[in-house]
C-alpha positions as CSV (number, residue, x, y, z in Angstrom):
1,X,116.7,115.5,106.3
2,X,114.0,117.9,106.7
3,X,110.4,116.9,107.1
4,X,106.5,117.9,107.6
5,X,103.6,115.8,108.1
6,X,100.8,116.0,106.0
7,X,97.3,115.1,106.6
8,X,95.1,115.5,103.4
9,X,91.2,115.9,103.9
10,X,89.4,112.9,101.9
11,X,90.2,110.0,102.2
12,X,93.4,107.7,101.8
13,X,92.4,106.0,98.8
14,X,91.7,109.7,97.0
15,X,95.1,110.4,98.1
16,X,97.0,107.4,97.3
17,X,95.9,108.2,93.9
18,X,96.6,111.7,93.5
19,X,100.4,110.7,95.0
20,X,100.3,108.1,92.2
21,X,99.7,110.4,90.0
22,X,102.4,112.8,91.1
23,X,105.3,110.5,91.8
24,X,106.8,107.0,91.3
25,X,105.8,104.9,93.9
26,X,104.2,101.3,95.2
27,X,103.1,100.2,99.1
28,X,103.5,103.6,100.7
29,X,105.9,104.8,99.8
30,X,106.6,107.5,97.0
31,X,109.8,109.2,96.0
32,X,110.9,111.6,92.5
33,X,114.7,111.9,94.2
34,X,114.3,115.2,95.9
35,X,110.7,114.4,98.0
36,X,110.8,111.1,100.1
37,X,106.6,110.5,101.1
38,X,105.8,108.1,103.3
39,X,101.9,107.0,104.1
40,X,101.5,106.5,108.0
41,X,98.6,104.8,109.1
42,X,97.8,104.7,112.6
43,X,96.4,101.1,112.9
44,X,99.0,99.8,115.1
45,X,98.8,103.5,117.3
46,X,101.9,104.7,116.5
47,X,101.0,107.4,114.0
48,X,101.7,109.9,117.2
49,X,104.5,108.5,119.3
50,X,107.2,111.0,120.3
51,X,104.5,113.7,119.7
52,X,104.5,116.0,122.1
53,X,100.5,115.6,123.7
54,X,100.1,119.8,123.2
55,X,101.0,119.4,118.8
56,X,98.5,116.7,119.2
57,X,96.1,118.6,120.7
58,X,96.5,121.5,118.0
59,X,96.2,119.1,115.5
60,X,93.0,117.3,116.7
61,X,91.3,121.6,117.2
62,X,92.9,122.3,113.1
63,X,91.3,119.4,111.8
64,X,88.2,119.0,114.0
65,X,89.6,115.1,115.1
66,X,92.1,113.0,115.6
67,X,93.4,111.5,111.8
68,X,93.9,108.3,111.7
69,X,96.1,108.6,108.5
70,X,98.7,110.9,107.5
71,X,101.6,111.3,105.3
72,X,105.1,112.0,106.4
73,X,107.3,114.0,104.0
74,X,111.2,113.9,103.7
75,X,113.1,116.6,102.0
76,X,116.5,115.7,100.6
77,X,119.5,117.1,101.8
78,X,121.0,117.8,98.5
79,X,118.5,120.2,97.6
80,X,116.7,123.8,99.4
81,X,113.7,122.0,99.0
82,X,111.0,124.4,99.9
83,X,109.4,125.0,96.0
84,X,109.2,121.5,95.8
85,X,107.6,121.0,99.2
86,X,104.9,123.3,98.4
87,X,104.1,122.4,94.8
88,X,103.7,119.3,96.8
89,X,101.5,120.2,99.7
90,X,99.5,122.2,96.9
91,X,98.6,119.0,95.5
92,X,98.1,117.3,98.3
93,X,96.2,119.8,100.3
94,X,93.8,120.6,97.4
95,X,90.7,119.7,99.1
96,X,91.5,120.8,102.5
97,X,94.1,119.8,105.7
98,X,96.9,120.4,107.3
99,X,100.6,120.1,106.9
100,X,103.2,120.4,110.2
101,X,106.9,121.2,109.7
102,X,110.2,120.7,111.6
103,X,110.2,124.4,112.3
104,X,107.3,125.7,114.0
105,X,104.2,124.6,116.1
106,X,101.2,125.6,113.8
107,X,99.1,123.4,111.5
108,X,99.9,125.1,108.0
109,X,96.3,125.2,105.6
110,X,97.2,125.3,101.8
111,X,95.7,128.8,102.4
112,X,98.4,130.0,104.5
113,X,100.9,128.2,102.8
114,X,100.1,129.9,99.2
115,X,99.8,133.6,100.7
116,X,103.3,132.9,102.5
117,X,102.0,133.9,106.0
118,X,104.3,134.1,109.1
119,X,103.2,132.7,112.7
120,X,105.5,134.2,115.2
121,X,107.9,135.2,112.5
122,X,108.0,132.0,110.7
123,X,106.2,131.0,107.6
124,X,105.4,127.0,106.4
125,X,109.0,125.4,106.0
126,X,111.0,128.5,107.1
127,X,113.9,126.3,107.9
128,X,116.6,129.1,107.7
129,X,114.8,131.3,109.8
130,X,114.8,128.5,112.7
131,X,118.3,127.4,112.2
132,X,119.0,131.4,112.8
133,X,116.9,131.7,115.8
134,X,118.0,128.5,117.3
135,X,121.9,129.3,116.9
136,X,122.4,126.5,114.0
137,X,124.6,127.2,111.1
138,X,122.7,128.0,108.0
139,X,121.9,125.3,106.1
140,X,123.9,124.1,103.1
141,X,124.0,121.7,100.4
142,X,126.1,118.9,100.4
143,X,127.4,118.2,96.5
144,X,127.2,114.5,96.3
145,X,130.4,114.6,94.4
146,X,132.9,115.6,96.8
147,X,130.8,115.8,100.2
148,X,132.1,119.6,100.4
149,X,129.3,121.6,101.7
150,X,129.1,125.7,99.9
C-alpha cells in the first residue's frame, strides 16, 4: 500500500469533522474502500518513530513546529490512486499544511500539489516515477478476482 502523511493546519476537531464529512468513519479511523485515513496523535510520542531525524526537521521548518497530530493516509492497492489522493488532500489541506509521500523528501502545500510541481523531478505522489528511478517494476493492479496483475 502506498501512503502520505498529512498534517492539516487547524485543529483536530475542525478536521475530524471535515473527514466526517468526506468519508465513513468512527474513532480514527476513516475509509470509502479506495482511501484508508488514519488519525495519529502523538500523545504517547510515537507520531515520529522510524522517522528519519532530517524529514523531521523539514517538517518542523514547513510548518513552523513540531505537530502533534497528523493523519496517515493508505492508498489501496487495487486502484492508481493518485486523483483520489488529491481530491483528498484538497480537502484536507484547505486551510493550509503539509502532506509527505512514500516517494520523495519534500513537504507537499495544497499549492504545489494543485499546480502539479516537480522537486527534483518528482511531483506529490509520483509513485511511477520512483519505482522507475529506483529499478522497481512499474506498478500494477492486482484484480481482486483472479490475483493476476496487468
Amino acid at each position: 500500500m502506498r501512503s502520505a502523511f498529512v498534517f492539516p493546519d487547524g485543529g483536530p476537531t475542525a478536521t475530524v469533522a471535515r473527514l466526517d464529512r468526506l468519508m465513513p468513519g468512527k474513532d480514527g479511523y476513516w475509509s470509502n474502500g479506495k482511501l484508508f485515513v488514519d488519525f495519529m496523535d502523538d500523545q504517547e510520542g510515537h507520531l515520529f518513530a522510524g522517522w528519519d531525524p532530517e524529514d523531521v526537521r523539514l517538517l518542523d521548518s514547513a510548518l513552523g513546529h513540531r505537530p502533534s497530530w497528523a493523519l496517515l493516509v493508505g492508498v489501496s492497492s487495487h486502484i492508481d490512486g493518485t486523483a483520489e489522493i488529491r481530491a483528498f488532500v484538497s480537502h484536507v489541506l484547505e486551510a493550509g499544511g503539509v502532506a509527505l509521500d512514500d516517494c520523495s523528501d519534500h513537504c507537499w502545500t495544497l499549492e504545489e500539489i494543485d499546480a502539479e510541481c516537480k522537486v527534483d523531478g518528482l511531483g506529490f505522489f509520483d509513485f511511477r516515477t520512483h519505482a522507475a528511478r529506483h529499478g522497481h517494476p512499474p506498478w500494477t493492479i492486482a484484480r481482486a478476482s483472479s490475483g493476476r496483475q496487468f
